[in-house]
PyMOL CGO cylinders between C-alpha atoms (Angstrom):
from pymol import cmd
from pymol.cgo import CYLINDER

trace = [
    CYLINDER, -2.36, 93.78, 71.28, -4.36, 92.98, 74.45, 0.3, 1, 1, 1, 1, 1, 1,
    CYLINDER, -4.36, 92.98, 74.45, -3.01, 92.51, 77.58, 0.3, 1, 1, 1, 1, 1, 1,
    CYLINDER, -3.01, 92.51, 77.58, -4.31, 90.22, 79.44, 0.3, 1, 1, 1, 1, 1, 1,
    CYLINDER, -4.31, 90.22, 79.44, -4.11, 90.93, 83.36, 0.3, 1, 1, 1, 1, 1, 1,
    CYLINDER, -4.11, 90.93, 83.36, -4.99, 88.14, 86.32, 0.3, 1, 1, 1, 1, 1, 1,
    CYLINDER, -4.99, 88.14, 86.32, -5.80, 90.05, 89.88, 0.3, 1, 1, 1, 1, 1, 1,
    CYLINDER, -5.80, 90.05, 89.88, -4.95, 88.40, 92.91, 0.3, 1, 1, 1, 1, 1, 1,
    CYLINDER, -4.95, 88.40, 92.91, -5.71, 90.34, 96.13, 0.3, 1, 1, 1, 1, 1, 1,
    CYLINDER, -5.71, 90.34, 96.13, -8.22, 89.17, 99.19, 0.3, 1, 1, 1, 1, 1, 1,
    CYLINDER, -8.22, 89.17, 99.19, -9.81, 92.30, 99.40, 0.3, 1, 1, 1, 1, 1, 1,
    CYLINDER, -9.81, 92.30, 99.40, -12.68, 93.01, 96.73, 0.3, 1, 1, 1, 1, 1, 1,
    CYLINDER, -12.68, 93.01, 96.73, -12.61, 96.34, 97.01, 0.3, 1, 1, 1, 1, 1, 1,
    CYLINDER, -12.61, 96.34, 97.01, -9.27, 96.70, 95.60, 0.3, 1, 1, 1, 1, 1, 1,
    CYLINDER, -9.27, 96.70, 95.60, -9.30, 93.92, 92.55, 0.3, 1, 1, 1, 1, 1, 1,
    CYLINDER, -9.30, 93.92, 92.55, -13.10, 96.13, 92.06, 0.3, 1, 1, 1, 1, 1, 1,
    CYLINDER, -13.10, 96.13, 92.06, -10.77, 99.15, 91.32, 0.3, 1, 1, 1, 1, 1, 1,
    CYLINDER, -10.77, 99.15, 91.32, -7.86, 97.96, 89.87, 0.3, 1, 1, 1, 1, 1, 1,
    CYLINDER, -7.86, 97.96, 89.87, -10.34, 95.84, 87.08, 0.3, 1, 1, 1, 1, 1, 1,
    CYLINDER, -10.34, 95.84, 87.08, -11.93, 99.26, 86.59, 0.3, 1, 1, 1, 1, 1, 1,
    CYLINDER, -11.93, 99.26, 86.59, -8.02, 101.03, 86.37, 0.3, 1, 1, 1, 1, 1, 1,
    CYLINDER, -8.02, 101.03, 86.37, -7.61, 98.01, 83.89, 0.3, 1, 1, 1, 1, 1, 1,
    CYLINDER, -7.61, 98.01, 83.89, -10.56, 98.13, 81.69, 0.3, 1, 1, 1, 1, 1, 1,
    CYLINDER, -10.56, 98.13, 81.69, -10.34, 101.72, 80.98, 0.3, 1, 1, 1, 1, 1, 1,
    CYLINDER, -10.34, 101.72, 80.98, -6.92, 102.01, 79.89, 0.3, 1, 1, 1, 1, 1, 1,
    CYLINDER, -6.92, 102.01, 79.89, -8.30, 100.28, 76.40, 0.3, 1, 1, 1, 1, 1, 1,
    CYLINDER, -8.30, 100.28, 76.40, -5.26, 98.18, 75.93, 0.3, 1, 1, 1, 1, 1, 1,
    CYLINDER, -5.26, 98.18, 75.93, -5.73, 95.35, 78.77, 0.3, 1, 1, 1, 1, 1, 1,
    CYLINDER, -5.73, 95.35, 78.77, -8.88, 92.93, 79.63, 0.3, 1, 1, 1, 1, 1, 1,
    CYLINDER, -8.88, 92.93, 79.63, -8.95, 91.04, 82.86, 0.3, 1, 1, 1, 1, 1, 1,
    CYLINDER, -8.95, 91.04, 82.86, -9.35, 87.64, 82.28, 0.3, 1, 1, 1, 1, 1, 1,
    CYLINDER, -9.35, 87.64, 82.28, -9.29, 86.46, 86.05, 0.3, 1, 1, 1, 1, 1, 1,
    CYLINDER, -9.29, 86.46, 86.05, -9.07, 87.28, 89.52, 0.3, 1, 1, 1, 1, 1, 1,
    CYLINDER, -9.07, 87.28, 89.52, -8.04, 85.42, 93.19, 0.3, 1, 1, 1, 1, 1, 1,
    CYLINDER, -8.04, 85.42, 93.19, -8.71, 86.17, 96.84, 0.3, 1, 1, 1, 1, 1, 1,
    CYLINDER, -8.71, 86.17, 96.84, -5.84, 84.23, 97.72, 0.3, 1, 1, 1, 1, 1, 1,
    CYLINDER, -5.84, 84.23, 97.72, -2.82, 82.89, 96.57, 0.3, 1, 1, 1, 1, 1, 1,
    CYLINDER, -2.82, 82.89, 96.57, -3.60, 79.32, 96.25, 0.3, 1, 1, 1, 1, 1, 1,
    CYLINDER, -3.60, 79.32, 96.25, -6.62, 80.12, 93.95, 0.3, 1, 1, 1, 1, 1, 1,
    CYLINDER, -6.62, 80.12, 93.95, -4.06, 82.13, 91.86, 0.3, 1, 1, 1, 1, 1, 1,
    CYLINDER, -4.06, 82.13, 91.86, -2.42, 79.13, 91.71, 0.3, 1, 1, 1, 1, 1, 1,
    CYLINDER, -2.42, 79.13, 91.71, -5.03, 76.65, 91.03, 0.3, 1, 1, 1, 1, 1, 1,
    CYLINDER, -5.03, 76.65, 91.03, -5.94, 79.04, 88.26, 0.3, 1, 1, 1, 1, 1, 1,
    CYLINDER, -5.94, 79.04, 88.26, -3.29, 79.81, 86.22, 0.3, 1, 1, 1, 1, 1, 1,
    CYLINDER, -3.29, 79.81, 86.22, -1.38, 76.99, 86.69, 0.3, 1, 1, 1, 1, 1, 1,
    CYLINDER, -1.38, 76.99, 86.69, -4.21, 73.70, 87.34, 0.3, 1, 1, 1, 1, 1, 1,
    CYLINDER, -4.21, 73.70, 87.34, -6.81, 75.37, 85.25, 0.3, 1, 1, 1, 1, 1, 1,
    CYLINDER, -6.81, 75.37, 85.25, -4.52, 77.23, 82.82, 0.3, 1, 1, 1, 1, 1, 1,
    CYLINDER, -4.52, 77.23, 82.82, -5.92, 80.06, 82.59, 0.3, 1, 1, 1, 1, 1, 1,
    CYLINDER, -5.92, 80.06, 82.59, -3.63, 82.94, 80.08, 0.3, 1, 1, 1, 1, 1, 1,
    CYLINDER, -3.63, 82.94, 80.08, -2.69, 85.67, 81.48, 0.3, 1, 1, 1, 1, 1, 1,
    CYLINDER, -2.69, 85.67, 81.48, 0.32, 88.04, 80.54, 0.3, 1, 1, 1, 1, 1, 1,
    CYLINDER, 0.32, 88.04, 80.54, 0.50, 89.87, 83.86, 0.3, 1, 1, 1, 1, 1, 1,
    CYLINDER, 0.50, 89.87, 83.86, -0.44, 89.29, 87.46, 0.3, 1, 1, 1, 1, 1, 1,
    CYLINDER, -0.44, 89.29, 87.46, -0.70, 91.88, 89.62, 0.3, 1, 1, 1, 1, 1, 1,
    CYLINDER, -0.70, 91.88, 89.62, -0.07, 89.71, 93.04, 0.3, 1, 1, 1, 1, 1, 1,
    CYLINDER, -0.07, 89.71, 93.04, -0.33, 91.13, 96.29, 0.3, 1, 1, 1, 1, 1, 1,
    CYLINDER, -0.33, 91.13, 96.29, 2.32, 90.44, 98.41, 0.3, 1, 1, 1, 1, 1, 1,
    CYLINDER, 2.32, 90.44, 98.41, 0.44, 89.91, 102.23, 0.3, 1, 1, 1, 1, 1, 1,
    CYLINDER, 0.44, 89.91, 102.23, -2.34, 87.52, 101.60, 0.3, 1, 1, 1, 1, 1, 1,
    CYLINDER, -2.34, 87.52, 101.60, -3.33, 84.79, 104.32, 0.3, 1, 1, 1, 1, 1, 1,
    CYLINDER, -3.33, 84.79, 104.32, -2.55, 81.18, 103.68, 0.3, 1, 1, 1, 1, 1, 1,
    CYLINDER, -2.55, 81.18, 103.68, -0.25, 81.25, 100.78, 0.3, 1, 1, 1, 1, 1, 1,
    CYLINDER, -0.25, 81.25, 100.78, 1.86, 84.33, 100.35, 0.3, 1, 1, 1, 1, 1, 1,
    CYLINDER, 1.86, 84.33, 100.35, 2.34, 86.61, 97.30, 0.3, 1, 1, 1, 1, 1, 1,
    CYLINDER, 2.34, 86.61, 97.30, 5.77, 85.50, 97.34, 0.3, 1, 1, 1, 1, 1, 1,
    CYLINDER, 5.77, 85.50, 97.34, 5.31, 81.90, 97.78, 0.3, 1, 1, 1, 1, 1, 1,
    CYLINDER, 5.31, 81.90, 97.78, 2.37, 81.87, 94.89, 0.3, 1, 1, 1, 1, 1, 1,
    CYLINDER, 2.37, 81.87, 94.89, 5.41, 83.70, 92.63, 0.3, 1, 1, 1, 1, 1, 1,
    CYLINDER, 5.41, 83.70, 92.63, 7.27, 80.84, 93.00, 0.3, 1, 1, 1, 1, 1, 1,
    CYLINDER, 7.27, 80.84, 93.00, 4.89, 78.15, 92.82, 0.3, 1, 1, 1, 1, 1, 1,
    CYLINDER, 4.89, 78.15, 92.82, 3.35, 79.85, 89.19, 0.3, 1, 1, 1, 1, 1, 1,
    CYLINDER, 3.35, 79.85, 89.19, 7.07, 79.51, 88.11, 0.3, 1, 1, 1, 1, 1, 1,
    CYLINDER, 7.07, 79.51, 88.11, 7.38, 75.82, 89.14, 0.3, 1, 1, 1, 1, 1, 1,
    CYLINDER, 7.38, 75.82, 89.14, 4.44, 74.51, 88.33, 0.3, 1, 1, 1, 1, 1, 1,
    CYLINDER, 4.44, 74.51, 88.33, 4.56, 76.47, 84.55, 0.3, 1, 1, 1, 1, 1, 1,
    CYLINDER, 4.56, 76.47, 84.55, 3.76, 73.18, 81.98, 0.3, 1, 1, 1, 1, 1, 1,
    CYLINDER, 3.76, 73.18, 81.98, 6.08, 72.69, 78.90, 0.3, 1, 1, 1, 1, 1, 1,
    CYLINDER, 6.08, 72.69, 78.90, 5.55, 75.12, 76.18, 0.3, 1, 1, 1, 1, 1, 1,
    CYLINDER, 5.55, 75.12, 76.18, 3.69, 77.35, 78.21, 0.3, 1, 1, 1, 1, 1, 1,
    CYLINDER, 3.69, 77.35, 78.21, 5.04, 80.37, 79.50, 0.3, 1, 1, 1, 1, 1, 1,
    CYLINDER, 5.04, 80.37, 79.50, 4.94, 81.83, 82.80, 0.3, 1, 1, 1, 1, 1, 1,
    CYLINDER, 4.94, 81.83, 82.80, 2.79, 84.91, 83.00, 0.3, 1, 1, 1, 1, 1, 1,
    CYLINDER, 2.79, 84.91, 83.00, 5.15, 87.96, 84.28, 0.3, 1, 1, 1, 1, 1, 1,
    CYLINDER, 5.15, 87.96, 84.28, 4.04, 89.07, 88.18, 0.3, 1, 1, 1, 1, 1, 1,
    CYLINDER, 4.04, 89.07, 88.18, 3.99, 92.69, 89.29, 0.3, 1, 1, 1, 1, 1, 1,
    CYLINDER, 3.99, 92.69, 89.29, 3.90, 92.79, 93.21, 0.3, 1, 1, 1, 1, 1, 1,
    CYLINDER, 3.90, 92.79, 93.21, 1.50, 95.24, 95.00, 0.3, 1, 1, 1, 1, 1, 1,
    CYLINDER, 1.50, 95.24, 95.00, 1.99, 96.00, 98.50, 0.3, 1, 1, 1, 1, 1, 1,
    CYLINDER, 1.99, 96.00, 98.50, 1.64, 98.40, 101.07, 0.3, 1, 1, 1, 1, 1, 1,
    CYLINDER, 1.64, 98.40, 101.07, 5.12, 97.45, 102.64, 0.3, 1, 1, 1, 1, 1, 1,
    CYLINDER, 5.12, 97.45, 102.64, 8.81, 98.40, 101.55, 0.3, 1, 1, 1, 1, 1, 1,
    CYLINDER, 8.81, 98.40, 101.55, 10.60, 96.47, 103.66, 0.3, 1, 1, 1, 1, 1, 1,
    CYLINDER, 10.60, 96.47, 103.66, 13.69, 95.26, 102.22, 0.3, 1, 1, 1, 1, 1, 1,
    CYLINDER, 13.69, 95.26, 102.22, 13.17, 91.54, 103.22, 0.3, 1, 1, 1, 1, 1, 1,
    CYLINDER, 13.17, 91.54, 103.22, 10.14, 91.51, 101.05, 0.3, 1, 1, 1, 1, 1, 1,
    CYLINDER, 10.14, 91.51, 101.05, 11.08, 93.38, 98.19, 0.3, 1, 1, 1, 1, 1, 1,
    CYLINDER, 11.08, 93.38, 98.19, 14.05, 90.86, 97.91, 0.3, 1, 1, 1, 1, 1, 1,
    CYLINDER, 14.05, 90.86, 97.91, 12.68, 88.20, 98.42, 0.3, 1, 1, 1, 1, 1, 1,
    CYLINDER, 12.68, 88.20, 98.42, 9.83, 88.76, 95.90, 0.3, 1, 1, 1, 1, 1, 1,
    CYLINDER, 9.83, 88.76, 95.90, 12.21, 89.41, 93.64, 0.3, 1, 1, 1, 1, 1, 1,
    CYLINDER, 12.21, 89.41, 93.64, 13.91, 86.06, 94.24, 0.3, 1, 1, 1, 1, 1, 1,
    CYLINDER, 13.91, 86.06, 94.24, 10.75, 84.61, 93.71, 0.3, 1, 1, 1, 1, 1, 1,
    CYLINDER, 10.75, 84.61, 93.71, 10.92, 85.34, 90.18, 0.3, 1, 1, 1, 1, 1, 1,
    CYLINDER, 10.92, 85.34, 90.18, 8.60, 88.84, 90.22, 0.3, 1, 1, 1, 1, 1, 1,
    CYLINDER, 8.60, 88.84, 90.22, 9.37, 91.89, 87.86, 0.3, 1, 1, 1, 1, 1, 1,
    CYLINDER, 9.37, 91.89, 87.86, 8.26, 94.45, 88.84, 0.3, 1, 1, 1, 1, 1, 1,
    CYLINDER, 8.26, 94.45, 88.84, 7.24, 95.90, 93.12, 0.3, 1, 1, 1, 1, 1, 1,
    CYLINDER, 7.24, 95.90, 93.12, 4.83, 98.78, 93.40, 0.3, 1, 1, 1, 1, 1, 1,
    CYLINDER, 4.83, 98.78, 93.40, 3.12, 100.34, 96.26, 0.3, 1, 1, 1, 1, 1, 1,
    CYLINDER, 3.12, 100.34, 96.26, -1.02, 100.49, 96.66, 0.3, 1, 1, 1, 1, 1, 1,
    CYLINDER, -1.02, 100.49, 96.66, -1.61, 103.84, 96.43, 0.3, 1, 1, 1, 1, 1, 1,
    CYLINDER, -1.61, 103.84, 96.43, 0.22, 104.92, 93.68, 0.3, 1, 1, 1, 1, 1, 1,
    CYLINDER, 0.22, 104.92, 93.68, -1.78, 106.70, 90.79, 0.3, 1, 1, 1, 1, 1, 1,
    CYLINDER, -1.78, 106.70, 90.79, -4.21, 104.81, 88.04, 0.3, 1, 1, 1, 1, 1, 1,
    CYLINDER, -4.21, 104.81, 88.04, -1.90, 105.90, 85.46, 0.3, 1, 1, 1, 1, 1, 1,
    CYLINDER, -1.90, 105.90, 85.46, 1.30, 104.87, 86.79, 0.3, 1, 1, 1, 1, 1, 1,
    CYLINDER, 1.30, 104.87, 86.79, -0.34, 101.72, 87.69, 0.3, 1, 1, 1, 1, 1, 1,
    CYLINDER, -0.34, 101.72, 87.69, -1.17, 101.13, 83.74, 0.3, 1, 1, 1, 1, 1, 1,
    CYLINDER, -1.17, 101.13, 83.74, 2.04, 102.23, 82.72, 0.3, 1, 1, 1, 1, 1, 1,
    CYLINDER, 2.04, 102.23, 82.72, 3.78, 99.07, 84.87, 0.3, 1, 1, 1, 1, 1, 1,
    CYLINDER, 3.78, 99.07, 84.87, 1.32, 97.18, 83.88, 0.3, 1, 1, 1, 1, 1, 1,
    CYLINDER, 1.32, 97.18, 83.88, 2.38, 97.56, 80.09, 0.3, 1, 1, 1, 1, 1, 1,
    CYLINDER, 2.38, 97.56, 80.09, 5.97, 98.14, 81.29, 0.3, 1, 1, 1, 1, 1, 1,
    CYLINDER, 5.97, 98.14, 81.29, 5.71, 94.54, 82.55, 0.3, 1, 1, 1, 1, 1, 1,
    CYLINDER, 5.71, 94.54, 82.55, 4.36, 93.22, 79.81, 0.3, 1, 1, 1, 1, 1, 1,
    CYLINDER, 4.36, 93.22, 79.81, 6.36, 94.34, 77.08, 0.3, 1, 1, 1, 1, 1, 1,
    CYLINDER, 6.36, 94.34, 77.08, 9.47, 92.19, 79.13, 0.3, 1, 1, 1, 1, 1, 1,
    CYLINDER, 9.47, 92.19, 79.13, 10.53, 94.95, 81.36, 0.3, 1, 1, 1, 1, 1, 1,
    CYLINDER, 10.53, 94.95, 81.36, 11.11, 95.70, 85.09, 0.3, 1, 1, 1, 1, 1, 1,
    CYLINDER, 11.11, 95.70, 85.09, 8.89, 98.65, 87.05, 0.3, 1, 1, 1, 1, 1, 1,
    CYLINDER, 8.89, 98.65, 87.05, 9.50, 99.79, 90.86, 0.3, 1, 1, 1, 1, 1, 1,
    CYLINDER, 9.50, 99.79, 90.86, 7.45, 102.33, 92.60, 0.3, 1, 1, 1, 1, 1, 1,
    CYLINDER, 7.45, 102.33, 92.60, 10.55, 105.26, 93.65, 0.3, 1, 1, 1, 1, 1, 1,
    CYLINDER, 10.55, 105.26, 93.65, 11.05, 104.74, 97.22, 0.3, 1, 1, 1, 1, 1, 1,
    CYLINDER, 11.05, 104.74, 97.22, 10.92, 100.85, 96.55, 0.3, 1, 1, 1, 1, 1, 1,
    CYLINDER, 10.92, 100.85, 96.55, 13.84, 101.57, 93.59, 0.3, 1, 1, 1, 1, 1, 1,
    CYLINDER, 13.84, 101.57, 93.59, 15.74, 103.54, 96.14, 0.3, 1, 1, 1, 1, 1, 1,
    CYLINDER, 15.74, 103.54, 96.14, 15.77, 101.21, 98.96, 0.3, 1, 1, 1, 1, 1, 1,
    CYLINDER, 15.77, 101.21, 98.96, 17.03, 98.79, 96.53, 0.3, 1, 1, 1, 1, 1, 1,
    CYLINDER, 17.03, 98.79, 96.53, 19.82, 100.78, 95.61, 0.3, 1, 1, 1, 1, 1, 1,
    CYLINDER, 19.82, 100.78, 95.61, 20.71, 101.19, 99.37, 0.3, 1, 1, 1, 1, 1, 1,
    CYLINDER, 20.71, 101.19, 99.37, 20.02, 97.56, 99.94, 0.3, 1, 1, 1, 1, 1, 1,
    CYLINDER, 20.02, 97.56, 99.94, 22.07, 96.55, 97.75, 0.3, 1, 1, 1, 1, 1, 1,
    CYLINDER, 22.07, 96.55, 97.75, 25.02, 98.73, 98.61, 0.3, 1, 1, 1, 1, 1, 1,
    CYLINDER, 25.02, 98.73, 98.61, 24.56, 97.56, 102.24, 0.3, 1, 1, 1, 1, 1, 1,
    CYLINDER, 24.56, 97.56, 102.24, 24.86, 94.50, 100.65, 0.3, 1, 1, 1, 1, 1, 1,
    CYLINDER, 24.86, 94.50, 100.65, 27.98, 95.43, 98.30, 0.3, 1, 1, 1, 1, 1, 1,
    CYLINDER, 27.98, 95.43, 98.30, 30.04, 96.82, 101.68, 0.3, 1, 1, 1, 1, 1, 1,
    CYLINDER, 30.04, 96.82, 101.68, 29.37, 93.56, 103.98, 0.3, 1, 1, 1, 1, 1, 1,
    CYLINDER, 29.37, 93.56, 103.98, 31.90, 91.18, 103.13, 0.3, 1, 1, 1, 1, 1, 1,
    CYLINDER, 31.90, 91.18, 103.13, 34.40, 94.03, 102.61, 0.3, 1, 1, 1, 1, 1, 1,
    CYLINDER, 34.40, 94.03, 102.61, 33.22, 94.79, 106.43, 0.3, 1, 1, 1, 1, 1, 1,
    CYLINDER, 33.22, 94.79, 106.43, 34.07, 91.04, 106.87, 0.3, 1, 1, 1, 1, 1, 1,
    CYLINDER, 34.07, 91.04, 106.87, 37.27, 90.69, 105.35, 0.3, 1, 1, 1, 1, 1, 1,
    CYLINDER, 37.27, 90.69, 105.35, 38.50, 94.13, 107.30, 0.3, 1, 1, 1, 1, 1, 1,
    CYLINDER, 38.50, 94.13, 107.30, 36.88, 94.35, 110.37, 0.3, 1, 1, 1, 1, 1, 1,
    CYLINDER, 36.88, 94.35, 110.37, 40.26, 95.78, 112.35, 0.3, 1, 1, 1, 1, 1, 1,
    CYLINDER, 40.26, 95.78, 112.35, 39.93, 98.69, 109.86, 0.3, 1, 1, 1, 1, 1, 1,
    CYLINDER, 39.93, 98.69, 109.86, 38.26, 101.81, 110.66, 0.3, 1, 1, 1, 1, 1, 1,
    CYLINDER, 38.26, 101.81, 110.66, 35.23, 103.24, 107.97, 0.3, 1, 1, 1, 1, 1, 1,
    CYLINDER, 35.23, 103.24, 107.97, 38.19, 106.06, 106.66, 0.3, 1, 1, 1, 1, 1, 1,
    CYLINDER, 38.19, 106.06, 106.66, 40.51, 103.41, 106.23, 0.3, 1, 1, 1, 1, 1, 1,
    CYLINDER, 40.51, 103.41, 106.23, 38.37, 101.39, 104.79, 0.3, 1, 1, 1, 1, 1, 1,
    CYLINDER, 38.37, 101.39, 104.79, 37.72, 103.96, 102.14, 0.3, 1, 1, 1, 1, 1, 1,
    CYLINDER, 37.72, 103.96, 102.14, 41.29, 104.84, 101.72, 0.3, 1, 1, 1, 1, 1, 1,
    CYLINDER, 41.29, 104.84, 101.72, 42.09, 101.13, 100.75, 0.3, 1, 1, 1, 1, 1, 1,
    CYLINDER, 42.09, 101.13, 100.75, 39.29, 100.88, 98.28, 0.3, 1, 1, 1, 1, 1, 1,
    CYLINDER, 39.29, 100.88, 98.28, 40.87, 104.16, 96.39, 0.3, 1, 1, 1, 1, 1, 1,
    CYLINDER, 40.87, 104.16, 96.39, 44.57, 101.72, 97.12, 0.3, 1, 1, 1, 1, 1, 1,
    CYLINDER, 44.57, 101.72, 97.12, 42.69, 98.77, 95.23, 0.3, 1, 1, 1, 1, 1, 1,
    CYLINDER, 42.69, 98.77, 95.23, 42.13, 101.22, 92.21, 0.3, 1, 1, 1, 1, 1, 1,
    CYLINDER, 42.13, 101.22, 92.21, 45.61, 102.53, 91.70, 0.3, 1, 1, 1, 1, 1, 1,
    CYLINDER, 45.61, 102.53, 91.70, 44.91, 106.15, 93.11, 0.3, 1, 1, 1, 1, 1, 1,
    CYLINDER, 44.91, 106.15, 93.11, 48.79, 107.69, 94.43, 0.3, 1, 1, 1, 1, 1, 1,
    CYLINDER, 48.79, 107.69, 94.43, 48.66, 109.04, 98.32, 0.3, 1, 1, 1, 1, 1, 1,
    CYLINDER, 48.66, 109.04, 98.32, 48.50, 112.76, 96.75, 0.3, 1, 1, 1, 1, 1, 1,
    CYLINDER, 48.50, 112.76, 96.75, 45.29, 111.92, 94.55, 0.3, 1, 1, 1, 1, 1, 1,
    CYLINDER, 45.29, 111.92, 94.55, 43.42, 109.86, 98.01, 0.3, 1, 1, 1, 1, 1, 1,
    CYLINDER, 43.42, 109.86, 98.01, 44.24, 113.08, 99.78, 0.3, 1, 1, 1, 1, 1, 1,
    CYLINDER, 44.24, 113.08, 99.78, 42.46, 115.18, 97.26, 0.3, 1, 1, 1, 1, 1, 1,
    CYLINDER, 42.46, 115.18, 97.26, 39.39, 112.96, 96.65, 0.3, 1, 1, 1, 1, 1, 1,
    CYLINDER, 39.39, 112.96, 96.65, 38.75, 112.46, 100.88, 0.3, 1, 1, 1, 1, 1, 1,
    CYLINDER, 38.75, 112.46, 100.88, 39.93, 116.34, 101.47, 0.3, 1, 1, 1, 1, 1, 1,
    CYLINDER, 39.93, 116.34, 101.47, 42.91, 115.45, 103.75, 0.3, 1, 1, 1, 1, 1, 1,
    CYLINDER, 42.91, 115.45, 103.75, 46.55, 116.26, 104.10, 0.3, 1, 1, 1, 1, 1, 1,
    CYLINDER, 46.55, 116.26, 104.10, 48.55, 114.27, 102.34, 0.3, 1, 1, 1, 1, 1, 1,
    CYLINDER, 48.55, 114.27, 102.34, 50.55, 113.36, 105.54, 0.3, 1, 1, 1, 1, 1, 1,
    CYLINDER, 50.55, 113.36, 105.54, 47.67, 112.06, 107.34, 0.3, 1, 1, 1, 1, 1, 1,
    CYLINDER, 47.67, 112.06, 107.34, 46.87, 109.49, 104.09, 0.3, 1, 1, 1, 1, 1, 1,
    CYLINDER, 46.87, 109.49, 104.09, 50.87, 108.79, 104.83, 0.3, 1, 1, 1, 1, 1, 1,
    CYLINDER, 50.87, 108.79, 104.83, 50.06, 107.43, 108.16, 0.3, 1, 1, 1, 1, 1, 1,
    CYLINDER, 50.06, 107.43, 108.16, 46.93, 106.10, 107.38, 0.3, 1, 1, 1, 1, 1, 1,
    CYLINDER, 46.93, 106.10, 107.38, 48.42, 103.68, 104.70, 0.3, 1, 1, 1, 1, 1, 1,
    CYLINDER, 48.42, 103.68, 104.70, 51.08, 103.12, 107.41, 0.3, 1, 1, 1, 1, 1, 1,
    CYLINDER, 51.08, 103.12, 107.41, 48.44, 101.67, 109.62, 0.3, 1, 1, 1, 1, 1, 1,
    CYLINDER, 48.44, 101.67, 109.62, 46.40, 99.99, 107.41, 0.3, 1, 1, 1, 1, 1, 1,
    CYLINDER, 46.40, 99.99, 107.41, 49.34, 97.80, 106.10, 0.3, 1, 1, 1, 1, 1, 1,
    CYLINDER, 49.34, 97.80, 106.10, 50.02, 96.84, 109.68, 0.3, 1, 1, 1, 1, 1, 1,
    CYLINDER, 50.02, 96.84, 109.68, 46.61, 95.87, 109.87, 0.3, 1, 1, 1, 1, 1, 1,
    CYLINDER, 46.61, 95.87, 109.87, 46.12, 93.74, 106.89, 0.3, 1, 1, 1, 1, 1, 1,
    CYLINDER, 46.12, 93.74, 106.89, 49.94, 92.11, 107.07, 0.3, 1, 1, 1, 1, 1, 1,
    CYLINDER, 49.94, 92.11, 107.07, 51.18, 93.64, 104.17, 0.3, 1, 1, 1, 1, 1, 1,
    CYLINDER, 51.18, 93.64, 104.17, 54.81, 94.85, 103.07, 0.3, 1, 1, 1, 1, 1, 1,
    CYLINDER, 54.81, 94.85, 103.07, 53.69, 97.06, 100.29, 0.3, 1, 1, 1, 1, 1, 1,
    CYLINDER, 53.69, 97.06, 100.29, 50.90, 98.80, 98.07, 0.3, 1, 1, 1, 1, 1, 1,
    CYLINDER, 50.90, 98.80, 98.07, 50.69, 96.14, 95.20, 0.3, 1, 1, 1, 1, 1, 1,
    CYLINDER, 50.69, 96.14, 95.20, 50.15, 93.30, 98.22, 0.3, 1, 1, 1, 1, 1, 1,
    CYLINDER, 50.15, 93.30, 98.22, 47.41, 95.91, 99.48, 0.3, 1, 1, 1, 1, 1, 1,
    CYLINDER, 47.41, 95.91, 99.48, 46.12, 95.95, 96.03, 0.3, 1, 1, 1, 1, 1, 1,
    CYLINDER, 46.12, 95.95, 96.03, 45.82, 92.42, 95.91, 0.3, 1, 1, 1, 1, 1, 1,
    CYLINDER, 45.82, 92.42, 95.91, 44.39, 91.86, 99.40, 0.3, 1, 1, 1, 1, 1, 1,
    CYLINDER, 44.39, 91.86, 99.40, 41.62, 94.47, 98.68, 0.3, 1, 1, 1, 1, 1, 1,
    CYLINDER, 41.62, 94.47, 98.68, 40.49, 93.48, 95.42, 0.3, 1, 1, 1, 1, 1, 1,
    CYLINDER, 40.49, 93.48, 95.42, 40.28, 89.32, 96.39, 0.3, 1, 1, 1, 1, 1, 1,
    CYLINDER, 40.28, 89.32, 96.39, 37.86, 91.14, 99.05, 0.3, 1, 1, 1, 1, 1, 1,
    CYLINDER, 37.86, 91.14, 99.05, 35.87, 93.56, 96.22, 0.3, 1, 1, 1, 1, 1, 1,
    CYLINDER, 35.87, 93.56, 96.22, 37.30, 96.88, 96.89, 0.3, 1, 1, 1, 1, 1, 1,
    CYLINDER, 37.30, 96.88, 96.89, 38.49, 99.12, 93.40, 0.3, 1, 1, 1, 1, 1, 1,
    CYLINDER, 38.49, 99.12, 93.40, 35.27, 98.16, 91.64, 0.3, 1, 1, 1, 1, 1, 1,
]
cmd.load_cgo(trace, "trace")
């Protein structure tokens, strides 16, 4: 099976090499390419043009990567289907990562990384899947976890960051002796951390702590 690939980038140079990266790799034909995002758009959604993938770069002046995502997903007719977008970008900022993932993209990689891992997205994308260059898949895990922690930050601000983590290991059942032995402390000073953190939350006893941490998302 052919895969058919759409290039959107407004600089020639790099659609030049990318169609080259494209044609060689046997398996994919370029059926299209865009300097800009509202050609992309007047292309593959006005003119209908097929594509399976679209490698879409994310900076473009006038209308954005990101905004030409979301305008290929609304403006998709009935029975056909959206091609699937792989972003290219030189950034990895976590604003734009999300938010070309919100968009409706699958798949983020840097320019720059090697012809062969660009063909194996490429396909990776194609067959339904989801690629990300490393450091893009790693600052969405800590993204993400940022992400995970602020409402428990919300919920708790009076606590400290240890007592914060002691109440998590509260919301999963762990005893005082096994907290001490997971965070390395005496099992005294878990005692009196407990102590406080009950004061600070206005609770009685562990299985109101319990509650009062997991409504908030600790003990996952």
């Amino acid at each position: 099976m052919t895969i058919r690939v759409f290039l959107v980038d407004d600089r020639s140079l790099f659609r030049a090499g990318v169609r080259i990266a494209m044609e060689d790799a046997g398996d994919m034909k370029v059926v299209g390419e865009a300097d800009s995002g509202e050609e992309a758009v007047r292309a593959l959604v006005d003119e209908r043009v097929q594509a399976d993938v679209v490698l879409m770069d994310v900076q473009m002046p006038g209308l954005s990567g990101v905004a030409a995502v979301s305008a290929l997903a609304a403006g998709r007719r009935a029975g056909d289907e959206t091609p699937r977008v792989l972003m290219l970008s030189v950034t990895d900022e976590d604003d734009m990562i999300v938010a070309a993932l919100r968009a409706g993209a699958h798949g983020y990689l840097l320019k720059g990384a090697p012809r062969a891992e660009l063909i194996r997205a490429v396909r990776t994308v194609a067959a339904r899947g989801a690629v990300f260059s490393p450091t893009v898949a790693a600052r969405l895990s800590g993204y993400f976890s940022a992400v995970h922690e602020m409402p428990i930050r919300v919920a708790f601000p009076q606590l400290t960051e240890r007592e914060r983590q002691i109440l998590d290991l509260i919301a999963r059942g762990y005893p005082n002796r096994r907290i001490a032995r997971e965070l390395v402390l005496a099992e005294k000073t878990v005692r009196n951390h407990v102590s406080h953190i009950f004061a600070k939350i206005d609770v009685s006893d562990r299985a109101a702590a319990m509650v009062r941490a997991r409504d908030a998302g600790l003990g996952a």
